[in-house]
PDB file of N, CA, C and O in Angstrom:
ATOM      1  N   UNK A   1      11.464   4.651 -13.503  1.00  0.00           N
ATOM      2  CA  UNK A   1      10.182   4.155 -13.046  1.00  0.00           C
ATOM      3  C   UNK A   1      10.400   3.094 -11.970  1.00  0.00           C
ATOM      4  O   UNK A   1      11.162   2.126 -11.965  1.00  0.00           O
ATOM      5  N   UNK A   2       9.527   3.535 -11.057  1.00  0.00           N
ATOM      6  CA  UNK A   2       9.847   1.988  -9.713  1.00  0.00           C
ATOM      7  C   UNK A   2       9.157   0.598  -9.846  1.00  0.00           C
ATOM      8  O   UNK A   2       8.105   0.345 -10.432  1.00  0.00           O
ATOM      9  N   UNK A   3       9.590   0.155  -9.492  1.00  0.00           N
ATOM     10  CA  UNK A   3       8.929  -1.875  -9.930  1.00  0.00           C
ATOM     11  C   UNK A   3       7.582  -2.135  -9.173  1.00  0.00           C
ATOM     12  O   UNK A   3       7.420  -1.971  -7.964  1.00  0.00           O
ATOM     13  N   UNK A   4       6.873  -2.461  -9.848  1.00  0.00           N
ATOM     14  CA  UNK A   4       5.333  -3.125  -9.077  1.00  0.00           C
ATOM     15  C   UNK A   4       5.351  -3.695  -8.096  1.00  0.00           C
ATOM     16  O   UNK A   4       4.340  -3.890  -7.422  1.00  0.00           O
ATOM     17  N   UNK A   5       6.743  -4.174  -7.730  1.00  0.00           N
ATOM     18  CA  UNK A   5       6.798  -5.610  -6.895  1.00  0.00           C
ATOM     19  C   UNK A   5       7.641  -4.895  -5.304  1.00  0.00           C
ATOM     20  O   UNK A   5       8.271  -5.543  -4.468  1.00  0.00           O
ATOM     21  N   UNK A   6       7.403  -3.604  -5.308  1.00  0.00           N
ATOM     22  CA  UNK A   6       7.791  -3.094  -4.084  1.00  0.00           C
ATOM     23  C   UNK A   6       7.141  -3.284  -3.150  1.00  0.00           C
ATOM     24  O   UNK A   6       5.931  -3.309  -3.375  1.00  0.00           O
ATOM     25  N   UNK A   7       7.545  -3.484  -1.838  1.00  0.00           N
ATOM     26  CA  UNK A   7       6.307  -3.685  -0.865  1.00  0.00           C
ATOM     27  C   UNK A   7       6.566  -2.485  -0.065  1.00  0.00           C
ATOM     28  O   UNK A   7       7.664  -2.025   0.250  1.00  0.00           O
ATOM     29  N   UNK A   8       5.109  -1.937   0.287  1.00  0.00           N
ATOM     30  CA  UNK A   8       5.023  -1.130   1.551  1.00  0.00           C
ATOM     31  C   UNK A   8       4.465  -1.237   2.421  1.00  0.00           C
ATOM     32  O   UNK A   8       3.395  -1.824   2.584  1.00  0.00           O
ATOM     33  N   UNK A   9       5.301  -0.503   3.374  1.00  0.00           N
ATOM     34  CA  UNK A   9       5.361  -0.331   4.639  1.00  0.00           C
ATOM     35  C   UNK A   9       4.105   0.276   5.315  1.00  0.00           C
ATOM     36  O   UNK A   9       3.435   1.031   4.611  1.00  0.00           O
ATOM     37  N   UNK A  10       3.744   0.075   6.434  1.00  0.00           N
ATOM     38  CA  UNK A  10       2.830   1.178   7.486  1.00  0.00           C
ATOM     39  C   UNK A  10       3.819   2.036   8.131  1.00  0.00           C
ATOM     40  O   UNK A  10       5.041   1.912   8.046  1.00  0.00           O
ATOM     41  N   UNK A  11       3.107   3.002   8.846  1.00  0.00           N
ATOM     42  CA  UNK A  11       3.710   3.626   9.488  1.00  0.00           C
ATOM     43  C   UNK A  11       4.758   3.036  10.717  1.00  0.00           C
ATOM     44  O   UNK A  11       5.912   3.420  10.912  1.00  0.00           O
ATOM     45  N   UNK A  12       4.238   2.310  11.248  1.00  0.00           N
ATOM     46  CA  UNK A  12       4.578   1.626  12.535  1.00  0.00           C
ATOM     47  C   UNK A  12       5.550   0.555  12.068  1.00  0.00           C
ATOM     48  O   UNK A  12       6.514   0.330  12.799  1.00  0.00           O
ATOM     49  N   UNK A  13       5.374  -0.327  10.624  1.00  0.00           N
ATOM     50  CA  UNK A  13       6.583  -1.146  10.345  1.00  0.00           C
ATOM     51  C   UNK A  13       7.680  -0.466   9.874  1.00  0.00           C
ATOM     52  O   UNK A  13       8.600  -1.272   9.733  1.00  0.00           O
ATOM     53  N   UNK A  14       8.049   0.800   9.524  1.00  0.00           N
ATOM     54  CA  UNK A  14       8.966   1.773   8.925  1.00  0.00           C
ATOM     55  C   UNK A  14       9.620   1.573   9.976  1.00  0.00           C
ATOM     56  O   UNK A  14      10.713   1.021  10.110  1.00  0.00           O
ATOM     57  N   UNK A  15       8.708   2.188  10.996  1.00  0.00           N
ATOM     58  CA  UNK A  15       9.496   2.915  12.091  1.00  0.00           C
ATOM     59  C   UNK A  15       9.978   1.679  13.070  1.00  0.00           C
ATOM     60  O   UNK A  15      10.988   1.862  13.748  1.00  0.00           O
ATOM     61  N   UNK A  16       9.661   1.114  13.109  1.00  0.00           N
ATOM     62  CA  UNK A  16      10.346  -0.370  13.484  1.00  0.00           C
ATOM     63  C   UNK A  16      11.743  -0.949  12.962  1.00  0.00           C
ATOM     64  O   UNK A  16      12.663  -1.315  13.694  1.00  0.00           O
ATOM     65  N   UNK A  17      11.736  -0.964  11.690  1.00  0.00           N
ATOM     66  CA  UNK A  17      12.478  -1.290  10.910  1.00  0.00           C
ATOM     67  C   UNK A  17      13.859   0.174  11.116  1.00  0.00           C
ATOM     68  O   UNK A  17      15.087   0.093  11.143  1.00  0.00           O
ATOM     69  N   UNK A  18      13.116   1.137  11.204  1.00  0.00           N
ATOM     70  CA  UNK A  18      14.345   2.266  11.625  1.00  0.00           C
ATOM     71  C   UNK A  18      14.822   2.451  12.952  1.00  0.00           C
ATOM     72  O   UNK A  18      15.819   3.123  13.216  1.00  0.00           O
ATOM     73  N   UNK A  19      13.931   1.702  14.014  1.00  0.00           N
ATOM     74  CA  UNK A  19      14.561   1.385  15.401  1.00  0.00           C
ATOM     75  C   UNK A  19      14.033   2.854  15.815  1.00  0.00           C
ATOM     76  O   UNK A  19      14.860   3.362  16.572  1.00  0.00           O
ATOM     77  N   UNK A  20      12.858   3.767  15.558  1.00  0.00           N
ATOM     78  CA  UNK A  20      12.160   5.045  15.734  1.00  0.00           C
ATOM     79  C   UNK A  20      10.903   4.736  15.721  1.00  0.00           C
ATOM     80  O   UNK A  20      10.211   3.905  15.133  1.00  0.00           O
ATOM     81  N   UNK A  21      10.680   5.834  16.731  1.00  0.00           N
ATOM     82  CA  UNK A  21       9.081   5.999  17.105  1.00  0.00           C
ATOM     83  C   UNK A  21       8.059   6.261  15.759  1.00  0.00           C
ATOM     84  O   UNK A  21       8.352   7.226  15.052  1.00  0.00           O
ATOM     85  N   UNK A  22       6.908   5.465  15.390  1.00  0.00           N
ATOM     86  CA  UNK A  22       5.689   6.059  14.374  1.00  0.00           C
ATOM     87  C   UNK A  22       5.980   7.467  14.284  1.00  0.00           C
ATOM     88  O   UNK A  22       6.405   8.091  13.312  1.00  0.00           O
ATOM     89  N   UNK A  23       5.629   7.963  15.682  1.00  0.00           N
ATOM     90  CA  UNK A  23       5.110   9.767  15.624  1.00  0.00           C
ATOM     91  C   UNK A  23       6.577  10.539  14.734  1.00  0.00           C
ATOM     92  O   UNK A  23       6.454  11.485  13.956  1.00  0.00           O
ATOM     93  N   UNK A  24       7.821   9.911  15.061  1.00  0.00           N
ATOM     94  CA  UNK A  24       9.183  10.250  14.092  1.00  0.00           C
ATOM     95  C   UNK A  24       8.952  10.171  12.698  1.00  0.00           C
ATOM     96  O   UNK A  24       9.293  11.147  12.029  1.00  0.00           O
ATOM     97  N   UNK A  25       8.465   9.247  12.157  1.00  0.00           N
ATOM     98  CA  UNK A  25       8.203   9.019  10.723  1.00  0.00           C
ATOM     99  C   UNK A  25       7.072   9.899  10.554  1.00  0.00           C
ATOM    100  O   UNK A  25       7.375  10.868   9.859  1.00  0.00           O
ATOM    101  N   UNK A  26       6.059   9.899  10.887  1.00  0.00           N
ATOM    102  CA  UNK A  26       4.975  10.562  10.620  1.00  0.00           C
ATOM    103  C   UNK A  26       5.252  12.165  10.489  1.00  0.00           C
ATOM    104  O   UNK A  26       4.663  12.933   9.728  1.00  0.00           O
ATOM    105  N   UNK A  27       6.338  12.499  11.458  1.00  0.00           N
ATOM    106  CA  UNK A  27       6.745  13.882  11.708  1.00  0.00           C
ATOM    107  C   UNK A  27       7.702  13.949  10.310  1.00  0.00           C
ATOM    108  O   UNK A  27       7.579  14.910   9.551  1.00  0.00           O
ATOM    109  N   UNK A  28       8.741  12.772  10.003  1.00  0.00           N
ATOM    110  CA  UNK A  28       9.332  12.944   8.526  1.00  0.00           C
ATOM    111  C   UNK A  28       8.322  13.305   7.273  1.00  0.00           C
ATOM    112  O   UNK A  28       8.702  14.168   6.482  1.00  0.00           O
ATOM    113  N   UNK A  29       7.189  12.739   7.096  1.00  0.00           N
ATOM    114  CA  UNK A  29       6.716  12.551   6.029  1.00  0.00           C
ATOM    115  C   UNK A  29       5.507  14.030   6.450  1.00  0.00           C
ATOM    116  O   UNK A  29       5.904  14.903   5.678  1.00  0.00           O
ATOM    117  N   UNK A  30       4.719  14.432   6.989  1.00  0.00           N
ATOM    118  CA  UNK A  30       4.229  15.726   7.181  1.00  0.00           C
ATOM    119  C   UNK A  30       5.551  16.633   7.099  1.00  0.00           C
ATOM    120  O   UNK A  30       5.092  17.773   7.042  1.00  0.00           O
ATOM    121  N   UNK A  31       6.409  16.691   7.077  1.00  0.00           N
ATOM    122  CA  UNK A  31       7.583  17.750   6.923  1.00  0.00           C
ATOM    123  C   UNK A  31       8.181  17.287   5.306  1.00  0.00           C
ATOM    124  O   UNK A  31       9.171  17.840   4.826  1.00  0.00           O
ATOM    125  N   UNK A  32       7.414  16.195   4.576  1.00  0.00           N
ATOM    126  CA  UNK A  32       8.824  15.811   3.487  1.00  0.00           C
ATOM    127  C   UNK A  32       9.876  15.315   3.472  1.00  0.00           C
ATOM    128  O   UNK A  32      10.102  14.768   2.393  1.00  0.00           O
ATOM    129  N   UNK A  33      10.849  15.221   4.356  1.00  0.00           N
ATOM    130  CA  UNK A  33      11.626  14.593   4.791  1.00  0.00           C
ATOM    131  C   UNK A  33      11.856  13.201   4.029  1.00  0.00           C
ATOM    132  O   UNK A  33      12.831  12.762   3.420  1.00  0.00           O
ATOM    133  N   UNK A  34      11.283  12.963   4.150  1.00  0.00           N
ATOM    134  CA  UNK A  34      11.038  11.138   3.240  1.00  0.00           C
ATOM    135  C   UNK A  34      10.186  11.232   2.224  1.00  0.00           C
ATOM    136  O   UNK A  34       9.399  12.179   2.200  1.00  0.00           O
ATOM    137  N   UNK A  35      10.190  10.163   1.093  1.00  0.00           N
ATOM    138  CA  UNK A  35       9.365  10.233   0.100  1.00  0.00           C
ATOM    139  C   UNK A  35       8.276   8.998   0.384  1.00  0.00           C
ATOM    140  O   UNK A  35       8.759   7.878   0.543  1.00  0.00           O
ATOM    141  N   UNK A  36       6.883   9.150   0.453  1.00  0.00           N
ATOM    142  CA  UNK A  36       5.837   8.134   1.048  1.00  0.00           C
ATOM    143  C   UNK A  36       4.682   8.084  -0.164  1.00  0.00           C
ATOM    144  O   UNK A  36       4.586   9.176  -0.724  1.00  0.00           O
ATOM    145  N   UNK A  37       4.025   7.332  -0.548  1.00  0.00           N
ATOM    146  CA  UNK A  37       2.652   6.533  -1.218  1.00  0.00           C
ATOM    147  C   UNK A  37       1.460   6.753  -0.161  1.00  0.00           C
ATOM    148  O   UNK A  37       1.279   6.308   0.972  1.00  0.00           O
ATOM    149  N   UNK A  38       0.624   7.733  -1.095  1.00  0.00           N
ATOM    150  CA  UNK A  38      -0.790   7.562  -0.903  1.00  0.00           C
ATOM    151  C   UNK A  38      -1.586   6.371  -1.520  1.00  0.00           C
ATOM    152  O   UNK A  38      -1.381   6.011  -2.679  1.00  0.00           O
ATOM    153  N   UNK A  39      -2.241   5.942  -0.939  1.00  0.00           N
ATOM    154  CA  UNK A  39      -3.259   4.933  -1.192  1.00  0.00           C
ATOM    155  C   UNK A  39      -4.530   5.121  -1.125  1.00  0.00           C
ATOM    156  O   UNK A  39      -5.022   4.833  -0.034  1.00  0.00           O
ATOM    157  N   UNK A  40      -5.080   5.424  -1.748  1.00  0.00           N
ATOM    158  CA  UNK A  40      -6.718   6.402  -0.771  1.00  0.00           C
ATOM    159  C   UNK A  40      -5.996   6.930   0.453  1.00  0.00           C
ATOM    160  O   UNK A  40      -4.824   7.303   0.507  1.00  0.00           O
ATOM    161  N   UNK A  41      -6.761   6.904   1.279  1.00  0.00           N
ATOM    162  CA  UNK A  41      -6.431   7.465   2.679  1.00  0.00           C
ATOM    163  C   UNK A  41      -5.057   7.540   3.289  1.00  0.00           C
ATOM    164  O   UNK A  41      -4.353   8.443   3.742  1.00  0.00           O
ATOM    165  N   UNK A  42      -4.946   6.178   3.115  1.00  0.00           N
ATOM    166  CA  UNK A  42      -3.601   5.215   3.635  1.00  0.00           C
ATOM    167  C   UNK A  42      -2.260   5.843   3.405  1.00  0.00           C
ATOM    168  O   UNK A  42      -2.120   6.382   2.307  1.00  0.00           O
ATOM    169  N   UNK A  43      -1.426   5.870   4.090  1.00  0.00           N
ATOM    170  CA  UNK A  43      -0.151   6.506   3.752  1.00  0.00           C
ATOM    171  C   UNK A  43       0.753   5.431   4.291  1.00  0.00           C
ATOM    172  O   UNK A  43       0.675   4.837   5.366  1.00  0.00           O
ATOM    173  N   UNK A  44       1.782   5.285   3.144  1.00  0.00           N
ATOM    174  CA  UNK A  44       2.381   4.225   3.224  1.00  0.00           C
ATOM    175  C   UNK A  44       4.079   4.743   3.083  1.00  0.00           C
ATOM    176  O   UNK A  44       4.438   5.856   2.698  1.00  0.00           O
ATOM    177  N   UNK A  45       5.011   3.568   3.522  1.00  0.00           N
ATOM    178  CA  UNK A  45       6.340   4.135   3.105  1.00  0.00           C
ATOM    179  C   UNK A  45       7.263   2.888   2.390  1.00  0.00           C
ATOM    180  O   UNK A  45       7.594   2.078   3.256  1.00  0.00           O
ATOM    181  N   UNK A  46       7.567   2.669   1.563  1.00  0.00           N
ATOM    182  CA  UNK A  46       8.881   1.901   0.394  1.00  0.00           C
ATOM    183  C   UNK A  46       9.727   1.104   1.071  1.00  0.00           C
ATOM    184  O   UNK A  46      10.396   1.813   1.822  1.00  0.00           O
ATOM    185  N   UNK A  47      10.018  -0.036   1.164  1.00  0.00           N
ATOM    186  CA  UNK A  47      11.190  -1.053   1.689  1.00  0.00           C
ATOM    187  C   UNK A  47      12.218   0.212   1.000  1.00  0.00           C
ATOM    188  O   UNK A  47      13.092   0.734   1.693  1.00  0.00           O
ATOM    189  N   UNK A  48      11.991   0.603  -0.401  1.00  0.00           N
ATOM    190  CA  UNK A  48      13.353   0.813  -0.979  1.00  0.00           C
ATOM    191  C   UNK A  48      13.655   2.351  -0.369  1.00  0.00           C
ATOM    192  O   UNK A  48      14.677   3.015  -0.546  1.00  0.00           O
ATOM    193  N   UNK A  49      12.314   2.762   0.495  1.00  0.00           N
ATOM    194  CA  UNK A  49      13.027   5.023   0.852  1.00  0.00           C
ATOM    195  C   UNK A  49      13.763   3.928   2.569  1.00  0.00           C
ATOM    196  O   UNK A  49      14.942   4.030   2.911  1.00  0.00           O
ATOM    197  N   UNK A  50      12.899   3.166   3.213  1.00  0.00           N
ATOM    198  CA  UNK A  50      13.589   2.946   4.156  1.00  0.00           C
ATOM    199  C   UNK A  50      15.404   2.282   3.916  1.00  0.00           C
ATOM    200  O   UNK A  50      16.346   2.676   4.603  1.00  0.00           O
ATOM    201  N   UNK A  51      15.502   1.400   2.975  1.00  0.00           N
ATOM    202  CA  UNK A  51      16.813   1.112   2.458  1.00  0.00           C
ATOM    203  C   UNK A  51      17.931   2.395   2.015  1.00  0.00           C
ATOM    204  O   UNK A  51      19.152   2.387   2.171  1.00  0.00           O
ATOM    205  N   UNK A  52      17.236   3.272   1.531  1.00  0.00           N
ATOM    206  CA  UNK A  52      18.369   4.387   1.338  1.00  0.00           C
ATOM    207  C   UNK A  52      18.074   5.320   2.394  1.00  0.00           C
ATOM    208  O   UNK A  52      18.436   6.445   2.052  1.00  0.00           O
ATOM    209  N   UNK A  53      17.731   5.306   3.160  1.00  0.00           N
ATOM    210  CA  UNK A  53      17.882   5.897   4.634  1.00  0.00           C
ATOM    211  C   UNK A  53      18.640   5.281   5.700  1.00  0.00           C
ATOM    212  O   UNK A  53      18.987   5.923   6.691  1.00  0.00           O
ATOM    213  N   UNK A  54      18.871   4.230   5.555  1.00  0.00           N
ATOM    214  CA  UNK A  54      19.468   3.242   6.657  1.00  0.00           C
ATOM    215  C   UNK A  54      21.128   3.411   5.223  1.00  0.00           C
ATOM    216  O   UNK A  54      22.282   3.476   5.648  1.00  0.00           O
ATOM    217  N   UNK A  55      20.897   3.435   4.087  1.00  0.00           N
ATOM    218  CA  UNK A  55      22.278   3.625   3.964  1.00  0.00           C
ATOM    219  C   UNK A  55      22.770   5.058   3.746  1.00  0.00           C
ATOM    220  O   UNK A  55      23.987   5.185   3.614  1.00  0.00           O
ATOM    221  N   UNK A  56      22.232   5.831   3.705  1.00  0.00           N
ATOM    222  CA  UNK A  56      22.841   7.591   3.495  1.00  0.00           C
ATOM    223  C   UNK A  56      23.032   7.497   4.795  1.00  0.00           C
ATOM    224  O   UNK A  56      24.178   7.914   4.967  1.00  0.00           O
ATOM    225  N   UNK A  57      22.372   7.052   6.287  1.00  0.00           N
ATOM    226  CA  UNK A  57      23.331   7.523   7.453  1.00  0.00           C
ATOM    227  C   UNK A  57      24.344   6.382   7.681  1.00  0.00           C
ATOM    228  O   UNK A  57      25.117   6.514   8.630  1.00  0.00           O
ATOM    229  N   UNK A  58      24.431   5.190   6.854  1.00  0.00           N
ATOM    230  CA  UNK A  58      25.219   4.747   7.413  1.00  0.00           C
ATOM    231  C   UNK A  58      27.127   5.365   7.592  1.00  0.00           C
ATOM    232  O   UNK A  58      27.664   6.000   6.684  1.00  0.00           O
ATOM    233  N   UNK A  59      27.662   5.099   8.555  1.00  0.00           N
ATOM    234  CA  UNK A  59      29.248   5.615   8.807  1.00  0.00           C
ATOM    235  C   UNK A  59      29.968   4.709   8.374  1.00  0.00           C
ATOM    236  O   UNK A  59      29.948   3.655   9.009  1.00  0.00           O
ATOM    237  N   UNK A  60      30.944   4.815   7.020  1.00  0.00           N
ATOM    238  CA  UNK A  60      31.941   3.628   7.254  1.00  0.00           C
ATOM    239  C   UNK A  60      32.626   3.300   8.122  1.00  0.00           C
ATOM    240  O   UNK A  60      32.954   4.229   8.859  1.00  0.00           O
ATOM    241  N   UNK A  61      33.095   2.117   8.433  1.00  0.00           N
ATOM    242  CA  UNK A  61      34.560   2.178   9.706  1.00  0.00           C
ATOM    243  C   UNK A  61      36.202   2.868   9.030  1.00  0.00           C
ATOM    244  O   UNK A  61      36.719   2.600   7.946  1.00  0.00           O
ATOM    245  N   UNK A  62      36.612   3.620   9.905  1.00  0.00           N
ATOM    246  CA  UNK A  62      38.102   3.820   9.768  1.00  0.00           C
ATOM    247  C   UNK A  62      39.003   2.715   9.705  1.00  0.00           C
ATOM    248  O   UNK A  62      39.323   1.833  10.502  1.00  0.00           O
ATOM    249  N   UNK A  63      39.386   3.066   8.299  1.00  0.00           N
ATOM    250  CA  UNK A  63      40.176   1.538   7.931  1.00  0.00           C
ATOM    251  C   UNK A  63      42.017   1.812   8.301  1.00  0.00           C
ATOM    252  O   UNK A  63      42.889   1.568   7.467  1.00  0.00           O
ATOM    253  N   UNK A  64      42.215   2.189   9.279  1.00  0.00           N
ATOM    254  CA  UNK A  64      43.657   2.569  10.032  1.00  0.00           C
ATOM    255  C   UNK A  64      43.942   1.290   9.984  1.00  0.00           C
ATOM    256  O   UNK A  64      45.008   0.877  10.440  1.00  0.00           O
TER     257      UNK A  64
END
């Protein structure tokens, strides 16, 4: 179960926060791609889906 105390996002602060255009996120979440919160109307997106998106692409460095 996820914690009450999550905050979400708009469209436009996601995509900020991912260094990507709104219309990119918007195109994720009409495709599924990401997991997002209805609110009435409102469509919202998770500090915590943007946090495991910024770390599933992250690349480690080559530790040579």
């Amino acid at each position: 179960m996820r914690s009450i105390d999550m905050r979400l996002l708009t469209i436009p602060e996601a995509a900020a926060r991912l260094g990507l255009k709104p219309a990119t996120v918007r195109f994720w979440i009409w495709t599924r791609k990401i997991e997002y919160v209805k609110v009435g109307r409102a469509v919202r997106v998770s500090e915590d889906t943007i946090r495991k998106i910024i770390e599933h692409g992250t690349v480690p460095a080559d530790r040579r």
